[in-house]
LUMDO-542170 format. One line per 3 residues: number of its first residue (from 1); their letters; for each residue y, z, x of C-alpha. Coordinates in steps of 0.1 Angstrom, whole numbers. Each point is the difference from the previous one (the first is absolute). Layout:
NUM) a) Y,Z,X | ...;
***
This chain:
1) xxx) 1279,87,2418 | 25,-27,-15 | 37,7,7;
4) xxx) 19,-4,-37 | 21,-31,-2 | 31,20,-11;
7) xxx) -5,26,34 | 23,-23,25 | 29,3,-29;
10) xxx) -3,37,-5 | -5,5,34 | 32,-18,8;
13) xxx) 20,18,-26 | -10,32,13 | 2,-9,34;
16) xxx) 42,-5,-13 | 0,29,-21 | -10,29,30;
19) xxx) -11,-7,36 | -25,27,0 | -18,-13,-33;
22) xxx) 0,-35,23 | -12,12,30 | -27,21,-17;
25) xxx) -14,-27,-25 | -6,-22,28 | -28,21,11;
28) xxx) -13,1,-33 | -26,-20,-16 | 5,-7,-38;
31) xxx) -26,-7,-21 | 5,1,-38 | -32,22,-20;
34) xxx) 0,9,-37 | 37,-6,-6 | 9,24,30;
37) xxx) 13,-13,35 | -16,16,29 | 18,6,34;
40) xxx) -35,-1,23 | 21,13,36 | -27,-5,34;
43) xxx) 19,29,18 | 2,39,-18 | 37,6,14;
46) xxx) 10,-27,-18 | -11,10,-33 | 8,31,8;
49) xxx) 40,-19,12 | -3,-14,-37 | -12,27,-18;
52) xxx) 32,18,14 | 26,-23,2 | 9,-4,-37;
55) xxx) -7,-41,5 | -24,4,-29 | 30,-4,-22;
58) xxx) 19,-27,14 | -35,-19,-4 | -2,5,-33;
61) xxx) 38,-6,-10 | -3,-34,19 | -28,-8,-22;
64) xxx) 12,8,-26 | 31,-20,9 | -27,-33,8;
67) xxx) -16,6,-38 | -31,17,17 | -9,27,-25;
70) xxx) -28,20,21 | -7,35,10 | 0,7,38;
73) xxx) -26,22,20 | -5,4,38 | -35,-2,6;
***
């Protein structure tokens, strides 16, 4: 799996935007299929932590804010 060249921006942006989101994506994985960014997570509470937290949306708004039009899912 290839990291996408924009991930360490958004990553950053979100990281600024909400500590949770930031502390979260760092245990994520992105990889970028079918126009859809999947979140691969090694551990189940911490899908479970993201799937709960509401960080979904800070993701997205910092992409959005970095020109990365993508949908989001947690895989």
């Amino acid at each position: 799996m290839t990291e996408p060249f924009w991930w360490p921006q958004v990553l950053a942006a979100t990281s600024t935007r909400r500590q949770a989101a930031g502390m979260l994506l760092a245990h994520a994985t992105p990889t970028v299929e079918g126009g859809t960014l999947r979140l691969h997570f090694a551990r189940a509470d911490i899908a479970a932590a993201w799937e709960e937290s509401g960080a979904q949306a800070s993701l997205e708004g910092a992409m959005k804010a970095g020109g990365v039009d993508l949908a989001v899912e947690a895989a």
